[in-house]
N, CA, C and O atoms as a CHARMM CRD file, in Angstrom:
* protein
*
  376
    1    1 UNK  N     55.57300  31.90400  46.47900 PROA 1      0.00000
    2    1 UNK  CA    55.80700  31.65800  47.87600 PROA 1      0.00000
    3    1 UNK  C     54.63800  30.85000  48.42100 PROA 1      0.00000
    4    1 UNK  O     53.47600  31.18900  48.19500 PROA 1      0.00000
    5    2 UNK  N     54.94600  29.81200  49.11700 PROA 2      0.00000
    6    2 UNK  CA    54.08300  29.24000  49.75000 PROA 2      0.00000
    7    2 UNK  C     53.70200  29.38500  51.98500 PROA 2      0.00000
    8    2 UNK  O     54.47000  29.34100  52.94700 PROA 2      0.00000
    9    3 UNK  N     52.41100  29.52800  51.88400 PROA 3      0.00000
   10    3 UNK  CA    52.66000  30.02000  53.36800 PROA 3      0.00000
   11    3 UNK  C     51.27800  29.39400  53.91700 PROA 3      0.00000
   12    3 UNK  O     50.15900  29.30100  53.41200 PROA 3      0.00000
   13    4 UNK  N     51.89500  28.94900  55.34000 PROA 4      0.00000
   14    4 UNK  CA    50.26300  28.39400  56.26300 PROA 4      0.00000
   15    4 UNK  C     49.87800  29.67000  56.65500 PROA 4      0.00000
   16    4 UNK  O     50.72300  30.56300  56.73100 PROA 4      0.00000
   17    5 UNK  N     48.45200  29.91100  56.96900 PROA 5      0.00000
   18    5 UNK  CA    47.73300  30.85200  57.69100 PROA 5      0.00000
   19    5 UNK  C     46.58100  31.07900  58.33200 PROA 5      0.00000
   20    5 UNK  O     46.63900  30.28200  59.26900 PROA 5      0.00000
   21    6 UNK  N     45.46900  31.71900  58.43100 PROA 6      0.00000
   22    6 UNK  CA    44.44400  32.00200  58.43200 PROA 6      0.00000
   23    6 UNK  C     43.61400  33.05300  57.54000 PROA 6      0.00000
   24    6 UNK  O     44.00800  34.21500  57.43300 PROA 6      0.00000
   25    7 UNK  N     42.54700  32.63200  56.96000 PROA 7      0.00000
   26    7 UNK  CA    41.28800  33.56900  56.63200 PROA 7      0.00000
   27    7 UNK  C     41.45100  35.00400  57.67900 PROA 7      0.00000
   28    7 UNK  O     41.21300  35.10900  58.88300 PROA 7      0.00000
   29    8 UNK  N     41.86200  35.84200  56.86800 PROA 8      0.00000
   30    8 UNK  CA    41.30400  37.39000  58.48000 PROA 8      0.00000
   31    8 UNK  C     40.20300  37.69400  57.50600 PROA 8      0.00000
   32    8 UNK  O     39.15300  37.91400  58.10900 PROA 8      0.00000
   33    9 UNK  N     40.08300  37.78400  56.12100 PROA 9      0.00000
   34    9 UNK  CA    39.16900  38.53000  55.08600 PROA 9      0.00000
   35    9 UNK  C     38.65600  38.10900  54.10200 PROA 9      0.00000
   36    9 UNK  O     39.61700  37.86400  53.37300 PROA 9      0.00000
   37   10 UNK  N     37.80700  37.86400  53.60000 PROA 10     0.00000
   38   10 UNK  CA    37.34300  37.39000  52.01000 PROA 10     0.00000
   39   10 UNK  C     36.76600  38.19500  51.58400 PROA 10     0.00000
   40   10 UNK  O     35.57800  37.89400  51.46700 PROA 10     0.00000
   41   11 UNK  N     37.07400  39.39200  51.18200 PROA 11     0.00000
   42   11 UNK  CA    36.34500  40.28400  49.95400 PROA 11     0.00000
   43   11 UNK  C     34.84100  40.19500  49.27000 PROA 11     0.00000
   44   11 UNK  O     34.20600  39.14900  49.13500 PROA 11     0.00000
   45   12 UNK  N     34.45700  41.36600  48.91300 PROA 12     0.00000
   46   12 UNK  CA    33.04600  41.74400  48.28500 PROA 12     0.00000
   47   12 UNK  C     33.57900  40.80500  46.76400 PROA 12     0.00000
   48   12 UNK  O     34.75500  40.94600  46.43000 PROA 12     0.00000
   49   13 UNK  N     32.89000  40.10800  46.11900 PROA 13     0.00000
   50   13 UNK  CA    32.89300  39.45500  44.43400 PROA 13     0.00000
   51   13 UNK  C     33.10200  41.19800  43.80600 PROA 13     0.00000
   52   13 UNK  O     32.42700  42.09900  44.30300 PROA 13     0.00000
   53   14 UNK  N     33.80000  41.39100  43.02700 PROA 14     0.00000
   54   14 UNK  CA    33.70500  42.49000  41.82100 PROA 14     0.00000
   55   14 UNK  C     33.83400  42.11900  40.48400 PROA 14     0.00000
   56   14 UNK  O     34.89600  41.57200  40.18700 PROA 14     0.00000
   57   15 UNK  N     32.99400  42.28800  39.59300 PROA 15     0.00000
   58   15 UNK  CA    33.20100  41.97300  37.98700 PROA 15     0.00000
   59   15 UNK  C     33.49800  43.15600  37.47300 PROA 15     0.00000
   60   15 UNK  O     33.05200  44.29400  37.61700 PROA 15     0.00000
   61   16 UNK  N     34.76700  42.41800  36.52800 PROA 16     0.00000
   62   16 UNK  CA    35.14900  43.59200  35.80000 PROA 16     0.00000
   63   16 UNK  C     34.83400  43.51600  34.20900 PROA 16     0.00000
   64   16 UNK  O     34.91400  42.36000  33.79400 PROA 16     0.00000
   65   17 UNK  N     34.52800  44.38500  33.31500 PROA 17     0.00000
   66   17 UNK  CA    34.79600  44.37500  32.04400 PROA 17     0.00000
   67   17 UNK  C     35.91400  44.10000  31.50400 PROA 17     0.00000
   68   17 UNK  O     36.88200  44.65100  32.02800 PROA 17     0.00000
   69   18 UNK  N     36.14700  43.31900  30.48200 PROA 18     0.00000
   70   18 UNK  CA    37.27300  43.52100  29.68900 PROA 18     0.00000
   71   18 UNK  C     37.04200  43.33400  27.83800 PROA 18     0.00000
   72   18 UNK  O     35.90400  43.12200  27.42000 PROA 18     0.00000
   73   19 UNK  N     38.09600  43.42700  26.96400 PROA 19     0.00000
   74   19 UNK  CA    37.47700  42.77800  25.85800 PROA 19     0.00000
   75   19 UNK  C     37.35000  41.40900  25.72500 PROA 19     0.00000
   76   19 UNK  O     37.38000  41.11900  24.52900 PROA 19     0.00000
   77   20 UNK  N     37.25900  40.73900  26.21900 PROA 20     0.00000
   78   20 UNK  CA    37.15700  39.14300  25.72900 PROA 20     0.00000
   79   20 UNK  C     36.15600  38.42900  26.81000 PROA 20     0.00000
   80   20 UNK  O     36.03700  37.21000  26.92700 PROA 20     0.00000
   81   21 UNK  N     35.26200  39.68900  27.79400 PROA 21     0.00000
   82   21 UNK  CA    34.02300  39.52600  28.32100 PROA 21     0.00000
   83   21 UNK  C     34.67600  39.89500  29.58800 PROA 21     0.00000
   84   21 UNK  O     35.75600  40.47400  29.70400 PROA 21     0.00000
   85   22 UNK  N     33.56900  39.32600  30.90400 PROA 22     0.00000
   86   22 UNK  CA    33.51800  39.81900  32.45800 PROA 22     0.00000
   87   22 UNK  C     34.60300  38.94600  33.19900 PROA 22     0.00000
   88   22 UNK  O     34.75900  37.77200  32.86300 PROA 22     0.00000
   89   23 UNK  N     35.25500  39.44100  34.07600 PROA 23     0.00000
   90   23 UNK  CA    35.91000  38.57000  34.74200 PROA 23     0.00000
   91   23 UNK  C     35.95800  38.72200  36.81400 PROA 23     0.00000
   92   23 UNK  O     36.53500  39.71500  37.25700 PROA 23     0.00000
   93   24 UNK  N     35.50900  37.98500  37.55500 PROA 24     0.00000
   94   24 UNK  CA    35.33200  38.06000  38.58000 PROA 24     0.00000
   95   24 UNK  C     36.78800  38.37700  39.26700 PROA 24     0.00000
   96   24 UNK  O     37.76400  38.22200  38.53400 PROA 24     0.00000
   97   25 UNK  N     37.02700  38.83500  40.69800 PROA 25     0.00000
   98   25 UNK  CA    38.08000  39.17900  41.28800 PROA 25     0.00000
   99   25 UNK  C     37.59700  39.45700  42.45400 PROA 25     0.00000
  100   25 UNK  O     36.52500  40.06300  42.44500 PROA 25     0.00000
  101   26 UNK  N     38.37700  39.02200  44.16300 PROA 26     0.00000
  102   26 UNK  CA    37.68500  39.40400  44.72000 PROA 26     0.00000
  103   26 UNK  C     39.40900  39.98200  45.67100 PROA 26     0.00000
  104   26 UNK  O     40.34600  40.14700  44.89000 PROA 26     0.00000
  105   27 UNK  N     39.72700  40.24100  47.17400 PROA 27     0.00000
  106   27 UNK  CA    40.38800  40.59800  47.73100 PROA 27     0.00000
  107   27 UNK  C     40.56800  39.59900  49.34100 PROA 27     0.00000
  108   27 UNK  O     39.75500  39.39700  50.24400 PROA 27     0.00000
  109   28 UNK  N     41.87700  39.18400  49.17000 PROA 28     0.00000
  110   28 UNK  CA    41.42200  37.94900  50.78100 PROA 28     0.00000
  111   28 UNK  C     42.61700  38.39500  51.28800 PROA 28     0.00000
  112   28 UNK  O     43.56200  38.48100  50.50400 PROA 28     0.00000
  113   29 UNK  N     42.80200  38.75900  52.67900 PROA 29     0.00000
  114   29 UNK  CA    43.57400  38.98000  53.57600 PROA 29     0.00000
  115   29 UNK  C     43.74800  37.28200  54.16500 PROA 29     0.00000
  116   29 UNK  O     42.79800  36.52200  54.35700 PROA 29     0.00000
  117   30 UNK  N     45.31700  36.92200  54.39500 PROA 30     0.00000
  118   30 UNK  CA    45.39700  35.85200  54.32600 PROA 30     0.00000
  119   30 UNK  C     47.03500  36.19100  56.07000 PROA 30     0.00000
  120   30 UNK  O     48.07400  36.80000  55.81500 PROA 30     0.00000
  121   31 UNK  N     46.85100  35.84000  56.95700 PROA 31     0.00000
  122   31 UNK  CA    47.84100  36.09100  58.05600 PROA 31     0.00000
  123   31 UNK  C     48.64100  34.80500  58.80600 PROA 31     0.00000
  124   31 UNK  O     48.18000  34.03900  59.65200 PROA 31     0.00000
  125   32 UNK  N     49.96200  34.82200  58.22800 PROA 32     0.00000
  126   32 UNK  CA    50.40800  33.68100  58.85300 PROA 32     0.00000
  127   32 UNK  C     50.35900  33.53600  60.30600 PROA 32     0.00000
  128   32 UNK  O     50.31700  34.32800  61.24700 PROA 32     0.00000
  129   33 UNK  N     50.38200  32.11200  60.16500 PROA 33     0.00000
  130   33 UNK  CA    49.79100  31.38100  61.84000 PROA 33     0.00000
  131   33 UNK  C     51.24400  31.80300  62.83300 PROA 33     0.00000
  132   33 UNK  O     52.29100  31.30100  62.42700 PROA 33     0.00000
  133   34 UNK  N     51.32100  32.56300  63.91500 PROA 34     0.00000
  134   34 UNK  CA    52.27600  32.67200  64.90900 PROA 34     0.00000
  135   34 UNK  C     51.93000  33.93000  65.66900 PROA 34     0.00000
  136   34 UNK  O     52.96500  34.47400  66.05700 PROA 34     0.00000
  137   35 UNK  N     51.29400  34.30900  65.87200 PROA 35     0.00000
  138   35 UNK  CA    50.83600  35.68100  67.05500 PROA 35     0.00000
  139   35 UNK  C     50.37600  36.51700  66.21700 PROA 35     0.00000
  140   35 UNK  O     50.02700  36.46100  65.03800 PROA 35     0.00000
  141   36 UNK  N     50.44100  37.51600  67.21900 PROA 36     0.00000
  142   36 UNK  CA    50.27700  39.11000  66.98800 PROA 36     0.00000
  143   36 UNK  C     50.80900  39.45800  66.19000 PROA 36     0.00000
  144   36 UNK  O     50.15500  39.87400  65.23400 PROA 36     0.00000
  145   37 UNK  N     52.23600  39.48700  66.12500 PROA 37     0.00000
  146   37 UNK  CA    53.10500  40.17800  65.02100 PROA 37     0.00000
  147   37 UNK  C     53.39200  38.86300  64.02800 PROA 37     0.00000
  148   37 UNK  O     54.53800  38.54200  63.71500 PROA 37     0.00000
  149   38 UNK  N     52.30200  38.20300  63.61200 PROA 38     0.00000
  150   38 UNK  CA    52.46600  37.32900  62.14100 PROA 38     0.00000
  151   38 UNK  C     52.38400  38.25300  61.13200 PROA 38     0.00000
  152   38 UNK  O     51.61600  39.21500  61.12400 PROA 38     0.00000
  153   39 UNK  N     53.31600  37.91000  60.12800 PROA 39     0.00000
  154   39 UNK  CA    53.15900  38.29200  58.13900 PROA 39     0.00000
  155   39 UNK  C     51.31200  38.32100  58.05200 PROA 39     0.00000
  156   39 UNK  O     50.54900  37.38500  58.29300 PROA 39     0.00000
  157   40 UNK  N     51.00100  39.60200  57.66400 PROA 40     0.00000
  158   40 UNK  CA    49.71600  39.80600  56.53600 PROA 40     0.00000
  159   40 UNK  C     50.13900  39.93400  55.43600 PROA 40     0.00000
  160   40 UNK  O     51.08200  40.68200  55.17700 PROA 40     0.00000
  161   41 UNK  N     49.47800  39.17800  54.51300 PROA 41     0.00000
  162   41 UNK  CA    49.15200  39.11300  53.39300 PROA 41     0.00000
  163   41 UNK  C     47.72400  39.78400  52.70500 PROA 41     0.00000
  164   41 UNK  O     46.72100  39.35500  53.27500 PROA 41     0.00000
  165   42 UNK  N     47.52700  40.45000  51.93800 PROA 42     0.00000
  166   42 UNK  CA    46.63500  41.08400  51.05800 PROA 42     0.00000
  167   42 UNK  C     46.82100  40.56300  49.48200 PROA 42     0.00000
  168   42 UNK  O     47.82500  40.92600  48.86900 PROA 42     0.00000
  169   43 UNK  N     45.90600  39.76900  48.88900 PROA 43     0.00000
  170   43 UNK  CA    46.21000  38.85500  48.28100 PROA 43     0.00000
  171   43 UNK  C     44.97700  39.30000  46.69500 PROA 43     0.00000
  172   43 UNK  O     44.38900  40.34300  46.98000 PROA 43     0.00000
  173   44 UNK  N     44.82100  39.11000  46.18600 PROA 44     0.00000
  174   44 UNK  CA    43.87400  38.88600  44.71600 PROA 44     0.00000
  175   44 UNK  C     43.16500  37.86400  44.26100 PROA 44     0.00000
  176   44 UNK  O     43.77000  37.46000  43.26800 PROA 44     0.00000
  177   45 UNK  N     42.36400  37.32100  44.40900 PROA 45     0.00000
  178   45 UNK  CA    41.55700  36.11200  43.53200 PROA 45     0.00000
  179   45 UNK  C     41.07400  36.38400  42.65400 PROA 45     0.00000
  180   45 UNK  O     40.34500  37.36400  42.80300 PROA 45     0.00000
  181   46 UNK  N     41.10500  35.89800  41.49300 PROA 46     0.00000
  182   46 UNK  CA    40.93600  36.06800  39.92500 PROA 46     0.00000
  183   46 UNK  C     39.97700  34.77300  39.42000 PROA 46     0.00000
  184   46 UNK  O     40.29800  33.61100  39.67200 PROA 46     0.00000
  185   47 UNK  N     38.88100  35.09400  38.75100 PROA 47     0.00000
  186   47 UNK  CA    37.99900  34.27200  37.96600 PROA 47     0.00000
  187   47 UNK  C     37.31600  33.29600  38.96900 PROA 47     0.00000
  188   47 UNK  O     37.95100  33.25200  40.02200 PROA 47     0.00000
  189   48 UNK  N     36.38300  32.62400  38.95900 PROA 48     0.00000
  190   48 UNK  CA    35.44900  31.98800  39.19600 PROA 48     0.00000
  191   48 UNK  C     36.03800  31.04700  40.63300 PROA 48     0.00000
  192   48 UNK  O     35.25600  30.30000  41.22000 PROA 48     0.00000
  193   49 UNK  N     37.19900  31.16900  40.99400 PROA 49     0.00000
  194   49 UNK  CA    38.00900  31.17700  42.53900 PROA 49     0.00000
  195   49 UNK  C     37.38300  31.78800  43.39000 PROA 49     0.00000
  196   49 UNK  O     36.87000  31.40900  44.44300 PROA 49     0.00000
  197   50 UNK  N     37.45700  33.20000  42.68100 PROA 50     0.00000
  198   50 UNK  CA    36.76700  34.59600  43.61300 PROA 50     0.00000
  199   50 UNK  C     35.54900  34.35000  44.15400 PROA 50     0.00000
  200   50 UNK  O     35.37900  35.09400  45.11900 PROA 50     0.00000
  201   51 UNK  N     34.54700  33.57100  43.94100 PROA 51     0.00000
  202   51 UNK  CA    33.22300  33.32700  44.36600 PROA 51     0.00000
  203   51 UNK  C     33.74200  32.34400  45.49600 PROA 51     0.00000
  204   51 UNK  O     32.94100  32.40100  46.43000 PROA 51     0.00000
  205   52 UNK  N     34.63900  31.58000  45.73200 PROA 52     0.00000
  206   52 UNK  CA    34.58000  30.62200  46.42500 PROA 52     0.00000
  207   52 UNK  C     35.03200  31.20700  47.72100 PROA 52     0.00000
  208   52 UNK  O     36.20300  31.47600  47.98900 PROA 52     0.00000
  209   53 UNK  N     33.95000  31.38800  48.54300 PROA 53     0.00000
  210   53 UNK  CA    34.08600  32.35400  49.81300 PROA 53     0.00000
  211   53 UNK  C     34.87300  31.37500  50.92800 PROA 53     0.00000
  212   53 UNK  O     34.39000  30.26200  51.13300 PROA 53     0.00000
  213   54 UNK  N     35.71700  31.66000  51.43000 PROA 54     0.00000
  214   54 UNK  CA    35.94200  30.85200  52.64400 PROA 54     0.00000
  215   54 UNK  C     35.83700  31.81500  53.95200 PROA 54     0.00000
  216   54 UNK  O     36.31000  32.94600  54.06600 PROA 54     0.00000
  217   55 UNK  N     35.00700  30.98500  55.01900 PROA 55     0.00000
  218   55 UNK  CA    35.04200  31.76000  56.11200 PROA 55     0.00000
  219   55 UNK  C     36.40000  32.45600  56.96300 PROA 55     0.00000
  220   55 UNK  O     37.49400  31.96000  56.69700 PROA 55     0.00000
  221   56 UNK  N     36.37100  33.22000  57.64500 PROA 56     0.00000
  222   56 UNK  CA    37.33400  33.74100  58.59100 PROA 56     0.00000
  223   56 UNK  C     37.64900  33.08600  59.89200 PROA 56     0.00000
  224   56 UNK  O     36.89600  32.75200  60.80600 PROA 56     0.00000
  225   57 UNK  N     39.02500  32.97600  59.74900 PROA 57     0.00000
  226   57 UNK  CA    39.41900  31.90100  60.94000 PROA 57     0.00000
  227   57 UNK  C     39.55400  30.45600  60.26800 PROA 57     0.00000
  228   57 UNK  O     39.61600  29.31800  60.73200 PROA 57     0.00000
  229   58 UNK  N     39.56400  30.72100  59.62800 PROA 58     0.00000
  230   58 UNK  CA    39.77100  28.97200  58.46800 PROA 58     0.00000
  231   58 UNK  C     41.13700  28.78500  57.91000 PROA 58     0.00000
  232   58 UNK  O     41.49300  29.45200  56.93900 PROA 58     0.00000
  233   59 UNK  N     42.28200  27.51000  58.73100 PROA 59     0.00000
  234   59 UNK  CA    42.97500  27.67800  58.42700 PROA 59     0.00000
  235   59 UNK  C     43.42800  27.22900  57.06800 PROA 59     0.00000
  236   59 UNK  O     43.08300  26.09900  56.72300 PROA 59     0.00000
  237   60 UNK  N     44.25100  28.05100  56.13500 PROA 60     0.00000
  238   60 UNK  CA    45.03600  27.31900  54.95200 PROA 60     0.00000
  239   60 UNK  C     46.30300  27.54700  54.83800 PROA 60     0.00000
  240   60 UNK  O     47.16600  28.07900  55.53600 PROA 60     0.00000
  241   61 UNK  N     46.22600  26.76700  53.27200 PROA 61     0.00000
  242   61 UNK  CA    47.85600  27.02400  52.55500 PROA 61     0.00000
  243   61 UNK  C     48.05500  27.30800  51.05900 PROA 61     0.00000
  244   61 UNK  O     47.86000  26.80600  49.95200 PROA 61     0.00000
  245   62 UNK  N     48.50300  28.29100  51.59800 PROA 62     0.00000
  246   62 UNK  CA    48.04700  29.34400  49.94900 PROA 62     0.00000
  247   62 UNK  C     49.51100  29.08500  49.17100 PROA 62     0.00000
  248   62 UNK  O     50.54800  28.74200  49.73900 PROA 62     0.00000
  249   63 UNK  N     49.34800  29.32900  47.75100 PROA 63     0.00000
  250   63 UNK  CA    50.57600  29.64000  47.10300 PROA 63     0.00000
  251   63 UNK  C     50.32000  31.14900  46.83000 PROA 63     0.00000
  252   63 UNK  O     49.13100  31.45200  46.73400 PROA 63     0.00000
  253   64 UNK  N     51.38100  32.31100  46.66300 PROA 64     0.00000
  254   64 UNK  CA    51.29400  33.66500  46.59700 PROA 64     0.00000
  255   64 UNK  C     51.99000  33.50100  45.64000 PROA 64     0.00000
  256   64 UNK  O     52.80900  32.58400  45.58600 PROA 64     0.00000
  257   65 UNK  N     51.71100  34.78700  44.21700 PROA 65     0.00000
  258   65 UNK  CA    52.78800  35.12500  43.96300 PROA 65     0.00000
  259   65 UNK  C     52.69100  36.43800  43.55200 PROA 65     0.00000
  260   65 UNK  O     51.68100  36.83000  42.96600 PROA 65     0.00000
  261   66 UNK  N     53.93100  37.39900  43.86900 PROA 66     0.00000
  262   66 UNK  CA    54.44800  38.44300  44.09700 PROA 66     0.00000
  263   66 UNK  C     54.67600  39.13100  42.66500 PROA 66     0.00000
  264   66 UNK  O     54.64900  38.33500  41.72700 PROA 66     0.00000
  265   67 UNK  N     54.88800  40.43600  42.35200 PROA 67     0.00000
  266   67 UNK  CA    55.13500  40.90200  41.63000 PROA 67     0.00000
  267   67 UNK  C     55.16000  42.32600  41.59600 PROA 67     0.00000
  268   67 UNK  O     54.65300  42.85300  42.58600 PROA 67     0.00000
  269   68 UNK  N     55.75700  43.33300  40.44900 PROA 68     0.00000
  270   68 UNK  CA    55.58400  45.03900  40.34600 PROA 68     0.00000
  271   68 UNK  C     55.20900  44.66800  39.33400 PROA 68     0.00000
  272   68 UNK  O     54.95800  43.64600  38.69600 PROA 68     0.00000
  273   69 UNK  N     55.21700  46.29200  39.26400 PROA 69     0.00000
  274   69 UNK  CA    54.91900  47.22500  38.37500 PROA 69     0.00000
  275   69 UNK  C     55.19600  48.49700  38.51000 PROA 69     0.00000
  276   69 UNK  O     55.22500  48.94500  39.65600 PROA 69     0.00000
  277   70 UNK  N     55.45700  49.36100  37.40900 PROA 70     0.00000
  278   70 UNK  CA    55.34900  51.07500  37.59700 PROA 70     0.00000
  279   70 UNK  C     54.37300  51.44500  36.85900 PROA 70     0.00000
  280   70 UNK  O     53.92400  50.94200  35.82900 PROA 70     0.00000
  281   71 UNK  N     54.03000  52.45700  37.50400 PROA 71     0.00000
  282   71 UNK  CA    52.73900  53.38300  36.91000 PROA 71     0.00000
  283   71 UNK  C     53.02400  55.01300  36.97900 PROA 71     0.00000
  284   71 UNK  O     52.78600  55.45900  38.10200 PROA 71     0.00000
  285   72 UNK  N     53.36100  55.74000  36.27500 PROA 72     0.00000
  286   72 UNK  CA    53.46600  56.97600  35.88500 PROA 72     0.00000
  287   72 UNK  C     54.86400  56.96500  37.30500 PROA 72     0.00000
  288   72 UNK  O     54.64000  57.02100  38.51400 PROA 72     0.00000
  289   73 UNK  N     55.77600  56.90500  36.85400 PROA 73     0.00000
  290   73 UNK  CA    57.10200  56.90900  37.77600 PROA 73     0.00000
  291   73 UNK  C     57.12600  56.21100  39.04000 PROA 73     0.00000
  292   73 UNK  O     58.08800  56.21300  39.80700 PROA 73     0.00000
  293   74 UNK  N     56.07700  55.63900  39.21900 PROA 74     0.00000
  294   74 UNK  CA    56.12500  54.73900  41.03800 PROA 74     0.00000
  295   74 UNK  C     55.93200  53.37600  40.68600 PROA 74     0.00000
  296   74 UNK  O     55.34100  53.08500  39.64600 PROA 74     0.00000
  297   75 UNK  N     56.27600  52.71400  41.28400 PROA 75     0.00000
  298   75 UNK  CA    56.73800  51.35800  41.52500 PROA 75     0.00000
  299   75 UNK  C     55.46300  50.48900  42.52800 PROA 75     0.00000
  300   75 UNK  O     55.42200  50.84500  43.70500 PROA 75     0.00000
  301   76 UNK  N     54.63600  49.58600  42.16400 PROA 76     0.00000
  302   76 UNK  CA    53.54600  48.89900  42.81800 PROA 76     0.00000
  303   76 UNK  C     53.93700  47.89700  43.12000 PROA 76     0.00000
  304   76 UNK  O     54.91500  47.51600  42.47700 PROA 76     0.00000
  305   77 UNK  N     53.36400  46.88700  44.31100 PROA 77     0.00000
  306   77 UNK  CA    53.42700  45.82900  44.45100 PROA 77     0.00000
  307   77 UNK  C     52.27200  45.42800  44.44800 PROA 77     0.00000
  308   77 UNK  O     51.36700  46.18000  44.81000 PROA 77     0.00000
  309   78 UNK  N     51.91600  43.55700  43.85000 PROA 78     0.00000
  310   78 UNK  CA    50.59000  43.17200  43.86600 PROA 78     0.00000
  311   78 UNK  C     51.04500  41.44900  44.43600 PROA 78     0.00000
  312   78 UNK  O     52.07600  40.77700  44.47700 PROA 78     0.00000
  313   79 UNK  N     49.75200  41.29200  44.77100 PROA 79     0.00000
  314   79 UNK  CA    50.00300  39.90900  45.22100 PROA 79     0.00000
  315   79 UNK  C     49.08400  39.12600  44.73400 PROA 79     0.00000
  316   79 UNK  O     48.02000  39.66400  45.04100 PROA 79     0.00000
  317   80 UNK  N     48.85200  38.07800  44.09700 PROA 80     0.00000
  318   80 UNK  CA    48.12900  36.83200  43.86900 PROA 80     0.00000
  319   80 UNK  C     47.91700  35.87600  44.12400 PROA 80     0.00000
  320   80 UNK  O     48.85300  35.12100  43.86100 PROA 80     0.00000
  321   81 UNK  N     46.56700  35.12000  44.82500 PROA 81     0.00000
  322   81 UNK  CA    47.09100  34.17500  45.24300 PROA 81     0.00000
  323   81 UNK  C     46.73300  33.21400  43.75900 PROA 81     0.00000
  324   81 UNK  O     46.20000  33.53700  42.69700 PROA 81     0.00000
  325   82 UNK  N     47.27300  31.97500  44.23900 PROA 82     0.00000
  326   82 UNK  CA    47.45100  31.18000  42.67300 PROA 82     0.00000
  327   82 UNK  C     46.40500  29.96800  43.03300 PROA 82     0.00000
  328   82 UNK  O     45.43900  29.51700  42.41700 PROA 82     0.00000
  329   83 UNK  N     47.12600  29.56300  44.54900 PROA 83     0.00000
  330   83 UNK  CA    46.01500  28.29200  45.48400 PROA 83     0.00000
  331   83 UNK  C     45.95900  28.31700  46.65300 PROA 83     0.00000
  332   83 UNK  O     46.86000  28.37100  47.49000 PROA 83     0.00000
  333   84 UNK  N     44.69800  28.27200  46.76800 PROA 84     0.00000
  334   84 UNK  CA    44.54400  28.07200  48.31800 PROA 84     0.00000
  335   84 UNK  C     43.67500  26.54100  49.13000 PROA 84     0.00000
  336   84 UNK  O     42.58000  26.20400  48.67900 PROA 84     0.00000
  337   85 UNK  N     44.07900  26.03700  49.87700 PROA 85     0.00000
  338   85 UNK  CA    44.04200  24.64600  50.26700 PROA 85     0.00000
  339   85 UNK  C     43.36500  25.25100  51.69700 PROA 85     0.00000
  340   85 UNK  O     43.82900  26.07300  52.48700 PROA 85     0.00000
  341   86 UNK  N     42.00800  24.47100  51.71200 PROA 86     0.00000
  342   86 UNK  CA    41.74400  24.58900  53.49100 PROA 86     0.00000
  343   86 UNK  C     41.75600  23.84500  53.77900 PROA 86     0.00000
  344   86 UNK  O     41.06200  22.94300  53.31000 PROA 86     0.00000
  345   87 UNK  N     42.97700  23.63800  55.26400 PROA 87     0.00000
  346   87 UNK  CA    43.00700  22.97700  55.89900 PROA 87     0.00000
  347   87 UNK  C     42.42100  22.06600  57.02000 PROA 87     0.00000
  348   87 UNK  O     42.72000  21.01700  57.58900 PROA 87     0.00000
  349   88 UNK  N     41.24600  23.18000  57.05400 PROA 88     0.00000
  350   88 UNK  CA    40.34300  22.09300  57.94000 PROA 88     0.00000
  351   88 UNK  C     39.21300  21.95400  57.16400 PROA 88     0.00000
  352   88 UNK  O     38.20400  22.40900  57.70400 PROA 88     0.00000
  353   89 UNK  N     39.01400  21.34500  55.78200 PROA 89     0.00000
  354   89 UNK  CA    38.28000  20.71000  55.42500 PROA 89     0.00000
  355   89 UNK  C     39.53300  19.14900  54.56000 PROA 89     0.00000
  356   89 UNK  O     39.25200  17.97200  54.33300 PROA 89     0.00000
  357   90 UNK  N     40.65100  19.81700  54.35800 PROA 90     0.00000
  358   90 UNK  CA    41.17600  19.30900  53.89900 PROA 90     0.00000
  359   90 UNK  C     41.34000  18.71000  52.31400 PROA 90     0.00000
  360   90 UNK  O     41.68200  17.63800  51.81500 PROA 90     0.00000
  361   91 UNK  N     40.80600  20.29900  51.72400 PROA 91     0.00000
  362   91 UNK  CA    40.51100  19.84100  50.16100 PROA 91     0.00000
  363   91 UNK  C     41.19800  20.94200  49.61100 PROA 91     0.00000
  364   91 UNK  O     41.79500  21.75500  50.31700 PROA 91     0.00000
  365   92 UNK  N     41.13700  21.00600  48.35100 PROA 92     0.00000
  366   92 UNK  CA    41.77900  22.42300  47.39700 PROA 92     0.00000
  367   92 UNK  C     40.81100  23.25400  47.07600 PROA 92     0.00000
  368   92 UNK  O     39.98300  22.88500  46.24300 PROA 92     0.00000
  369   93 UNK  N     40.71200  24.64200  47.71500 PROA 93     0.00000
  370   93 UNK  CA    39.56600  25.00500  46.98500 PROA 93     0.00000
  371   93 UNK  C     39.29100  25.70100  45.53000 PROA 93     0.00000
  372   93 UNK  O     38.40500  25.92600  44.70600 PROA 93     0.00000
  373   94 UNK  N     41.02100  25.92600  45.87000 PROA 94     0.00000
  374   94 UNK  CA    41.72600  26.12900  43.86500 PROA 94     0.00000
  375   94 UNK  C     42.89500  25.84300  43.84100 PROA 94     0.00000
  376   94 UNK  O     43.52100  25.88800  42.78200 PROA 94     0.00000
């Protein structure tokens, strides 16, 4: 899914272990542009993206993508973003 919005959040950097070494991840709240009652998004950045902080109130255009999972009988949702474009610099920042 692709969506315009704003920065509300950019997440603490977290490294994680894995076997094939560390991998960065961080958490960005991402709220489409139209009021009060706009779509939030809670989103994932994965690998060396995750460092790339963008301020709050910065508008972009993210690609999301959606997905489950179950975990011991319940059903998760996760979100990723894949790219995010700021718009008022007017570059890709992944």
């Amino acid at each position: 899914m692709k969506t315009i919005g704003r920065i509300e959040k950019w997440g603490q950097v977290t490294q994680l272990q894995g076997k094939n070494g560390t991998m960065s991840k961080c958490e960005v709240v991402i709220k489409d542009i139209g009021g009060d009652y706009a779509d939030t998004y809670v989103a994932t950045v994965w690998g060396e993206e995750a460092k790339k902080n963008i301020a709050k109130g910065t508008p972009v255009a993210a690609k999301l993508r959606f997905f489950t999972h179950k975990h011991e009988g319940r059903t998760y949702q996760d979100i990723v973003a894949d790219e995010i474009i700021s718009l008022a610099a007017k570059e890709v920042v992944f």
